[in-house]
C-alpha positions as CSV (number, residue, x, y, z in Angstrom):
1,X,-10.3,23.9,-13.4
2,X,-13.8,23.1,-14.0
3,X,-15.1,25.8,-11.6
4,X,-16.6,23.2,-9.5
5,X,-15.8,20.7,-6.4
6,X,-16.1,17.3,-8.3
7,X,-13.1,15.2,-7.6
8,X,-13.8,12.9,-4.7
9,X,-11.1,11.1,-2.9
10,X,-12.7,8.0,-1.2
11,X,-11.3,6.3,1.8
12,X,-11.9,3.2,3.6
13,X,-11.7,3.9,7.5
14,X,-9.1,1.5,9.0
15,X,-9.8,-0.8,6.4
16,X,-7.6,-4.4,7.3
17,X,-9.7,-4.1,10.7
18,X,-13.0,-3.0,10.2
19,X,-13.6,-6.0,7.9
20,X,-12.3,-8.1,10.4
21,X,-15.0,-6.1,12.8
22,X,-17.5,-6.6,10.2
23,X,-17.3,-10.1,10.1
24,X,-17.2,-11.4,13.3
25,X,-19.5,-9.2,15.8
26,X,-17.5,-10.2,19.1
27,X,-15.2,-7.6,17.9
28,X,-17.3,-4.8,17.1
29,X,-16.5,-1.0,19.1
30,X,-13.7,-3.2,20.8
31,X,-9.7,-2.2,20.2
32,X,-8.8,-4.8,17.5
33,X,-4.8,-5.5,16.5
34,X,-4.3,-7.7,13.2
35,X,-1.0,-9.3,13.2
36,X,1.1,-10.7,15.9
37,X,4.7,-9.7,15.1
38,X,4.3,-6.4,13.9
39,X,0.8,-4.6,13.6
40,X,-0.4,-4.6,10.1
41,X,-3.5,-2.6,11.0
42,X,-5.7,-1.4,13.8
43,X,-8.6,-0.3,14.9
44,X,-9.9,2.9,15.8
45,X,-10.1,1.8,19.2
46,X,-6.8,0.8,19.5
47,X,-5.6,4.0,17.8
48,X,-6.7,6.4,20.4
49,X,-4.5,4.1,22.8
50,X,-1.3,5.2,20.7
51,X,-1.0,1.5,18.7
52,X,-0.2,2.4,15.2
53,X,0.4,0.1,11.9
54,X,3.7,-1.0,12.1
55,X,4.6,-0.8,15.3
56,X,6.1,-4.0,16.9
57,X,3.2,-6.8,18.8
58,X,4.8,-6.3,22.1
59,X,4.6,-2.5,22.3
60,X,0.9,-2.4,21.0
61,X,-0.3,-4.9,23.4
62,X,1.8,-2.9,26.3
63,X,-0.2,0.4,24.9
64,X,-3.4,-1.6,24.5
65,X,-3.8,-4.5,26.7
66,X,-7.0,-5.0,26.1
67,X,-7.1,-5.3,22.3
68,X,-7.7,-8.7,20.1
69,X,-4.9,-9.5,18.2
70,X,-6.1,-11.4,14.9
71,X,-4.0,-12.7,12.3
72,X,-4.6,-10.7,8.6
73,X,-7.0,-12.6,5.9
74,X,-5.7,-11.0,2.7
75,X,-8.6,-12.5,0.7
76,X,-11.3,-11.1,2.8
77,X,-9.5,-8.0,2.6
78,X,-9.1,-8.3,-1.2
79,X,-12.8,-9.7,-2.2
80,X,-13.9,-6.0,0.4
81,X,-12.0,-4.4,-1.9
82,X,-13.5,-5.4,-5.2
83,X,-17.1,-4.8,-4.0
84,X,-16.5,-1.5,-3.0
85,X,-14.6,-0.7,-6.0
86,X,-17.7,-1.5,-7.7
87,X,-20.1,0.9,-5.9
88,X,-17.8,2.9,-7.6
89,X,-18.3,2.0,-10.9
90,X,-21.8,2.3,-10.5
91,X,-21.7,6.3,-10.4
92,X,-18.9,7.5,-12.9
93,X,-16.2,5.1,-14.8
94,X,-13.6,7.9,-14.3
95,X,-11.9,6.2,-10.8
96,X,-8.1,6.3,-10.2
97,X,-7.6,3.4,-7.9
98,X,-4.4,4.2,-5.5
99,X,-4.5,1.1,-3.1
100,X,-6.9,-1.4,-2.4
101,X,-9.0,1.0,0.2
102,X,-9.0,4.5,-1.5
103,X,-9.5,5.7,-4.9
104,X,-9.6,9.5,-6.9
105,X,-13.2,9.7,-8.5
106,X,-14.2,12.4,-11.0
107,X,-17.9,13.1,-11.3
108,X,-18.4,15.4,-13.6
109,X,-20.1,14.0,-15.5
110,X,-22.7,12.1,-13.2
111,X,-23.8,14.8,-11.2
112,X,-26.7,15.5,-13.9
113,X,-27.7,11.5,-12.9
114,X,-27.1,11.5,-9.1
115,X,-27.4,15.4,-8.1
116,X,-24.1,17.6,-6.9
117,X,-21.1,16.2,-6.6
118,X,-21.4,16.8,-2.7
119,X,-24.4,14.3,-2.9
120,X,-22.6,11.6,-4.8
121,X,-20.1,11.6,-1.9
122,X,-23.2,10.9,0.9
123,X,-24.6,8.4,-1.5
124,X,-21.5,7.0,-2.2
125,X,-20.7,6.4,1.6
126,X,-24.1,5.1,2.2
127,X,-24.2,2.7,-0.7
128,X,-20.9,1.2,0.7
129,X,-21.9,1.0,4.0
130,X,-25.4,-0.7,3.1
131,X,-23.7,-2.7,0.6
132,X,-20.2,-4.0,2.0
133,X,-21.0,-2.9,5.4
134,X,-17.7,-0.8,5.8
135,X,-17.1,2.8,6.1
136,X,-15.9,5.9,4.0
137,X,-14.7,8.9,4.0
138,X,-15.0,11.1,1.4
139,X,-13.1,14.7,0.7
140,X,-14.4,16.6,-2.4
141,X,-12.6,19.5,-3.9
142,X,-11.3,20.7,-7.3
143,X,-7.5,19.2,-7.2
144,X,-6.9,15.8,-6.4
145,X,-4.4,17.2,-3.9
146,X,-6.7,18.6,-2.0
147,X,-9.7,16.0,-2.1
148,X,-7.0,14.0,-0.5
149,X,-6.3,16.3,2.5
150,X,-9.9,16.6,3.1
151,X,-10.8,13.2,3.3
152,X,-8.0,12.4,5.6
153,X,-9.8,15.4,7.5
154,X,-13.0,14.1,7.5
155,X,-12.0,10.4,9.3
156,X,-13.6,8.5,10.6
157,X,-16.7,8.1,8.5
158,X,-17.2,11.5,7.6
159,X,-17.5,14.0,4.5
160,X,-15.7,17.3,3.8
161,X,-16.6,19.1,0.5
162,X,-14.2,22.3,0.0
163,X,-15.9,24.5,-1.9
164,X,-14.6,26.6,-5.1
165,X,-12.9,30.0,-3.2
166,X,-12.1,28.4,0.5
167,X,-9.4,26.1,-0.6
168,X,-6.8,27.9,1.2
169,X,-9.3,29.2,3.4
170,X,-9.5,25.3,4.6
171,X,-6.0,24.7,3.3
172,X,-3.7,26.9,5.5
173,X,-4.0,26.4,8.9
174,X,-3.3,22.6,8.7
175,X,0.3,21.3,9.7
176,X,2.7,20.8,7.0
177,X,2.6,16.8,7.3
178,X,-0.3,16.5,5.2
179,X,1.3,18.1,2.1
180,X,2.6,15.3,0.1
181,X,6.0,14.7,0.3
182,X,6.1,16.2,3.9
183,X,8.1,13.2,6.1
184,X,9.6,13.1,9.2
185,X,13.0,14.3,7.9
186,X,11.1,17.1,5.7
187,X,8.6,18.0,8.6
188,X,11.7,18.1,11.5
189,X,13.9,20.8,8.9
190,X,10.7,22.9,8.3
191,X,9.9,23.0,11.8
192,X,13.6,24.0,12.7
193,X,12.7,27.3,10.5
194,X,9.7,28.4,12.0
195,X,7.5,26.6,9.1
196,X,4.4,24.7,11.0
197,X,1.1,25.0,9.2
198,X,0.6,25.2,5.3
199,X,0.1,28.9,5.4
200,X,3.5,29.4,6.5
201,X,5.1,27.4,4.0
202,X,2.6,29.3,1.9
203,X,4.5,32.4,2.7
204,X,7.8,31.7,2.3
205,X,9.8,32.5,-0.4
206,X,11.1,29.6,-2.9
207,X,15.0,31.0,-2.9
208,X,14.7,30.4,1.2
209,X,13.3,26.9,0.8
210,X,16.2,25.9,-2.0
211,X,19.0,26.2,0.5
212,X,17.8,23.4,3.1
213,X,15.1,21.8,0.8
214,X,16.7,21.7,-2.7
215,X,15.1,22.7,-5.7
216,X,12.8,20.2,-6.6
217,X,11.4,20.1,-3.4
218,X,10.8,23.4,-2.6
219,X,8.6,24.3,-5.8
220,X,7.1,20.9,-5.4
221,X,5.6,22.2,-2.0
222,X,5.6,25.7,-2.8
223,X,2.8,24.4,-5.6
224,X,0.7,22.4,-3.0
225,X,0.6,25.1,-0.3
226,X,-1.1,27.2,-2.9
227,X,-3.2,24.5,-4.2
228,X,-1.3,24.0,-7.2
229,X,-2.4,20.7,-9.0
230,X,-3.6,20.4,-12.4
231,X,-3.4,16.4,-12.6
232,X,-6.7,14.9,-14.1
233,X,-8.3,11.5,-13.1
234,X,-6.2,8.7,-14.4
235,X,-8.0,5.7,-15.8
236,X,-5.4,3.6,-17.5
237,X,-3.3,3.5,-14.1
238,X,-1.9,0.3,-14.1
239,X,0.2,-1.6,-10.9
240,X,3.5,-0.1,-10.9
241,X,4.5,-3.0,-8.7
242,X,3.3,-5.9,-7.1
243,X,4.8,-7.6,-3.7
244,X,4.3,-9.1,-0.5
245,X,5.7,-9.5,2.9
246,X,5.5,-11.3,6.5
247,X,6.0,-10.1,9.6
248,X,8.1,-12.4,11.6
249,X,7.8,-11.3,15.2
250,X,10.9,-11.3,17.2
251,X,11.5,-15.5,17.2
252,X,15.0,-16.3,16.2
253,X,14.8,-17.7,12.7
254,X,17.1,-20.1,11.2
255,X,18.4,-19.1,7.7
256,X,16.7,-22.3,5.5
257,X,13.4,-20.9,7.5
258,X,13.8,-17.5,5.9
259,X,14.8,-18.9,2.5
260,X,11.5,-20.9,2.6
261,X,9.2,-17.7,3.6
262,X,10.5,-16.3,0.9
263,X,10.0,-19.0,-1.6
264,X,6.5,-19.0,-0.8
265,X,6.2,-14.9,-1.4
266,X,8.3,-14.9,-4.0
267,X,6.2,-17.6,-6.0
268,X,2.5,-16.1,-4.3
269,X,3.4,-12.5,-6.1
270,X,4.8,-14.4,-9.4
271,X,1.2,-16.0,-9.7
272,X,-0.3,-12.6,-9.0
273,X,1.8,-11.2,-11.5
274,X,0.7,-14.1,-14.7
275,X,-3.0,-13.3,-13.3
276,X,-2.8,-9.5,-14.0
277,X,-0.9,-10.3,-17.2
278,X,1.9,-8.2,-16.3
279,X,5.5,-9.0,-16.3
280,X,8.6,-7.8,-14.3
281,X,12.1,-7.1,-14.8
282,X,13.1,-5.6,-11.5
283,X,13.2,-7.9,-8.4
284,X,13.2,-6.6,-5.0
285,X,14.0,-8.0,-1.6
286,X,13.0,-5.8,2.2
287,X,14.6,-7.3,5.3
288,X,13.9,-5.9,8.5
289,X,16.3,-6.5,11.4
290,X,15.6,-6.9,15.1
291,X,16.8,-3.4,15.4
292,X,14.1,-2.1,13.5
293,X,16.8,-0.8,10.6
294,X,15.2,-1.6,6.6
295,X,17.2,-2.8,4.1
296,X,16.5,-3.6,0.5
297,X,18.4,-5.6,-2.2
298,X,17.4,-5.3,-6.2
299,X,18.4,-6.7,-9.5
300,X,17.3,-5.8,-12.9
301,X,17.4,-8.7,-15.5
302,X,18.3,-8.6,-19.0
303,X,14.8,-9.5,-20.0
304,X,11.1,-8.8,-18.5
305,X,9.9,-12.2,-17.3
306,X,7.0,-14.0,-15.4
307,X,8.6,-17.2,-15.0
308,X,8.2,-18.9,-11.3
309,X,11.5,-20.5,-11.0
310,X,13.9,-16.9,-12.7
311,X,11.6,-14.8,-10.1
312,X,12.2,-17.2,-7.3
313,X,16.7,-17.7,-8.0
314,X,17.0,-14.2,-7.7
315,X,14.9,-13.4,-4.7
316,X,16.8,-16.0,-3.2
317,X,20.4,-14.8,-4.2
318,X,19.2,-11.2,-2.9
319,X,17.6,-12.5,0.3
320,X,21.3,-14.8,0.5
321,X,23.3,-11.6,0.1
322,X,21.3,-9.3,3.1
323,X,21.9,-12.6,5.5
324,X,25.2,-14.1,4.6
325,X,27.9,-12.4,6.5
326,X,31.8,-12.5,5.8
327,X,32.1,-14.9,8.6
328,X,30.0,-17.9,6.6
329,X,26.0,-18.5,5.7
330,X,23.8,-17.0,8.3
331,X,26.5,-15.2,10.0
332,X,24.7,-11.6,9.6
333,X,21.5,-13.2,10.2
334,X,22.7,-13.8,13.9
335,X,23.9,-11.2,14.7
336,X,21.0,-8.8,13.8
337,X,18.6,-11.1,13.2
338,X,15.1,-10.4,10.8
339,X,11.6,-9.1,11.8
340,X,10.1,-8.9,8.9
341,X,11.2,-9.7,4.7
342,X,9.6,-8.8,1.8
343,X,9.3,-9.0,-2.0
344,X,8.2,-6.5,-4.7
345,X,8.7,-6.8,-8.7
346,X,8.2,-4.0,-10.7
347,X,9.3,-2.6,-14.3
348,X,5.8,-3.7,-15.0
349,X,5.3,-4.4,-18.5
350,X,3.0,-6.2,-21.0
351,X,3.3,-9.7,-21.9
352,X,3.2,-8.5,-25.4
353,X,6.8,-6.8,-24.6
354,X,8.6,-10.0,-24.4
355,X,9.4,-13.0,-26.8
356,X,7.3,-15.8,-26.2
357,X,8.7,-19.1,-24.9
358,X,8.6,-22.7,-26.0
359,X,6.3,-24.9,-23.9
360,X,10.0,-26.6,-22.7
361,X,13.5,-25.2,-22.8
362,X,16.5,-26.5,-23.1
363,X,17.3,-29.6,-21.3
364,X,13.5,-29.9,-20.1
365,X,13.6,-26.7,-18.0
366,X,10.4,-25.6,-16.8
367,X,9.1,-22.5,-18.6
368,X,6.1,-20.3,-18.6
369,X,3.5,-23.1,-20.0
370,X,4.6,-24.8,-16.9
371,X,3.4,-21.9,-15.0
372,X,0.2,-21.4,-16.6
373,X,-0.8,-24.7,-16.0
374,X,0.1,-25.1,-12.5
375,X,-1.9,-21.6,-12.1
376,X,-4.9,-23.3,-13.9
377,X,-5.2,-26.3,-11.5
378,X,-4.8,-24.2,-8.2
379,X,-7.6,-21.7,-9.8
380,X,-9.7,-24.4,-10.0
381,X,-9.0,-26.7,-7.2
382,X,-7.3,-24.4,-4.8
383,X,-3.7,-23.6,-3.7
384,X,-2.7,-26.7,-2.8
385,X,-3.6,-29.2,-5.3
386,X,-0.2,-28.3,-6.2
387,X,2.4,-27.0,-4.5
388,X,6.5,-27.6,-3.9
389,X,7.5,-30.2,-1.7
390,X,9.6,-27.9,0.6
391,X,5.8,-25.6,0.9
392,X,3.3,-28.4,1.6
393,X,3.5,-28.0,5.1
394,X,3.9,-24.1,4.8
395,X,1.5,-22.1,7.1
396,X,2.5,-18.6,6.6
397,X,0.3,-15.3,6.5
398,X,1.1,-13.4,3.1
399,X,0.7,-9.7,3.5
400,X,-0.3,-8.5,0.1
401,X,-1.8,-5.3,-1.6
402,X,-3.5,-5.7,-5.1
403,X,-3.8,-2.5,-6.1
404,X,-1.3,0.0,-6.9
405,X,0.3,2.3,-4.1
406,X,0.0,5.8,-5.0
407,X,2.3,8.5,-4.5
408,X,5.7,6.0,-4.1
409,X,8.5,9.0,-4.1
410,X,6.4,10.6,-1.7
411,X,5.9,7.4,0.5
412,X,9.0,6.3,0.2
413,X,10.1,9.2,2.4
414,X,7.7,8.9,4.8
415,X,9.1,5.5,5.3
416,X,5.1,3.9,4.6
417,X,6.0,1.7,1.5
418,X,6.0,-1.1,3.3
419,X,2.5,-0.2,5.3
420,X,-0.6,-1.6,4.8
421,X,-3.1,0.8,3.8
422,X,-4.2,1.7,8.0
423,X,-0.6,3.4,8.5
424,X,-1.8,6.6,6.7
425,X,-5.0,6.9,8.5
């Protein structure tokens, strides 16, 4: 370690709704819900009323009756994004993005420019504020692990700098669900031994831990309760995946009318993927049922792609083999019916990594020039100058994140990798 606090974790404060607070005034220090079916974010406001991001419509409005339910505008959300990403940019170039609304920042280097690295963080949250009109919160520490615990201290809108010698000072006596990797399941086995603050994990010895925790595991959080992290600032992170996904509500839905949400995700996130000049070889479809149970189908191809029409078959075949029953198409669908699907690729790799195509294939098959020039036109005269019959008169709300989701093992047991980015905060 450098013998010095300067790694800042920066957060956006309930990010999906205070843009939609920042934009339209009516809404301002008032309990604010976005989405209908299944809340994709909320306010502060409505937090202290118990709503929470992912939590069905019905139930938040029942908690919160007097909240404004709005639906999402992803590209409101994603042009906030980009200009606060920039503030960054303006005090060090050494920023780790993790998701659209929070970022690892090493300063190091600036703080001869802009003063202590405690400074940069006030400067920083002012300059966003001033500038996007949002706010940040900022934790500063050494380790990366622990900037991150402190800023999740420090909402809303606040600043906590852990000095060099009080890390496990500050560390210690905070429960054992903001060590990373700590979910429910984790969380409920620790608590059943006694373990229920850092410091007693801390403690403990790692032979005890291996016989409910497992190896891994155990010196995994073993490291973090003792501040443990030597990972520097990562600059060439790239998206390890990219998807979207609607939430339905609880209306029955017909089997075509799935198939077609999912032609529109499927081909949205394959345009996002030619854009970033990535491609995919993993394909991944979420379902949610009506009982609230998730459930995933995947399939790796032969060969990376970014071709529209491969991406869309097998998203289709996947989302086919969650909702076809034994008993004929659909058959599953009715009897647990679907809340919410979804649709991720990842094995991101470089265009570079795959043989190029001919403009047409075999039999006049569509191909990636295809692609490229549909992506052109909507680029320059908008999303539906052209579009697929079946989508023309396609109304949908696309929930999307364009950065990359940090930490996946460790959200994926906390069940949050289908969250937007409010469900940690």
């Amino acid at each position: 370690m450098s013998g010095r606090a300067t790694i800042l974790h920066a957060d956006l404060d309930a990010f999906y709704a205070s843009v939609e607070q920042r934009d339209d005034p009516r809404l301002r220090e008032r309990a604010v819900i976005v989405g209908e079916g299944v809340v994709l974010a909320c306010s502060y406001e409505a937090k202290r009323c118990g709503v929470r991001s992912g939590m069905g419509g019905v139930l938040a409005r029942s908690l919160c009756p007097q909240a404004i339910t709005v639906p999402p505008r992803m590209e409101a959300y994603a042009e906030a994004s980009t200009q606060v990403f920039e503030q960054f940019a303006d005090f060090t170039p050494f920023v780790e993005p993790l998701s659209v609304d929070e970022a690892f920042l090493d300063v190091a280097g600036a703080e001869h420019l802009f003063g202590p690295a405690a400074q940069i963080a006030q400067k920083l949250r002012t300059r966003v504020r001033e500038n996007v009109g949002l706010a940040l919160s900022v934790g500063v520490a050494q380790t990366k692990f622990l900037a991150k615990v402190a800023s999740g201290q420090a909402k809303p809108d606040g600043t906590i700098v852990v000095e060099p010698g009080n890390e496990l000072a500050f560390l210690h006596p905070l429960p054992i669900e903001v060590l990373w990797g700590v979910g429910r399941v984790t969380a409920a086995k620790l608590h059943d031994h006694g373990i229920d603050t850092v410091g007693d994990l801390a403690s403990c010895e790692r032979d005890g831990l291996k016989s409910y925790l497992g190896d891994h595991a155990s010196a995994h959080l073993l490291a973090l309760a003792h501040n443990h992290d030597p990972r520097a600032i990562d600059t060439n992170r790239r998206d390890r995946s990219m998807g979207a996904q609607r939430a339905l509500g609880q209306k029955v839905r017909r089997r075509e009318e799935l198939r077609l949400e999912m032609l529109a995700l499927a081909e949205k996130v394959a345009a996002r993927l030619r854009k970033a000049e990535r491609v995919a070889r993993t394909v991944t479809v979420r379902y949610r049922t009506s009982e609230m149970r998730h459930e995933t189908r995947s399939r790796t191809l032969p060969e990376a792609t970014q071709q529209t029409d491969i991406l869309v078959a097998v998203a289709d075949e996947l989302l086919l083999d969650l909702i076809d029953g034994p008993h004929g198409p659909g058959s599953r669908l009715g009897r647990v019916g679907c809340t919410l699907i979804g649709v991720t690729y990842s094995a991101l790799g470089s265009p570079d990594a795959i043989q190029l195509a001919l403009p047409f294939g075999d039999g006049g098959k569509p191909t990636d020039a295809l692609d490229t020039m549909i992506d052109s036109i909507r680029s320059r005269w908008g999303d539906k100058a052209v579009a697929r019959a079946s989508l023309l008169d396609h109304k949908g709300e696309v929930a999307a994140l364009t950065r990359p989701t940090a930490l996946d093992s460790e959200a994926a047991e906390q069940s949050s990798a289908s969250e937007p980015p409010d469900a940690r905060q």
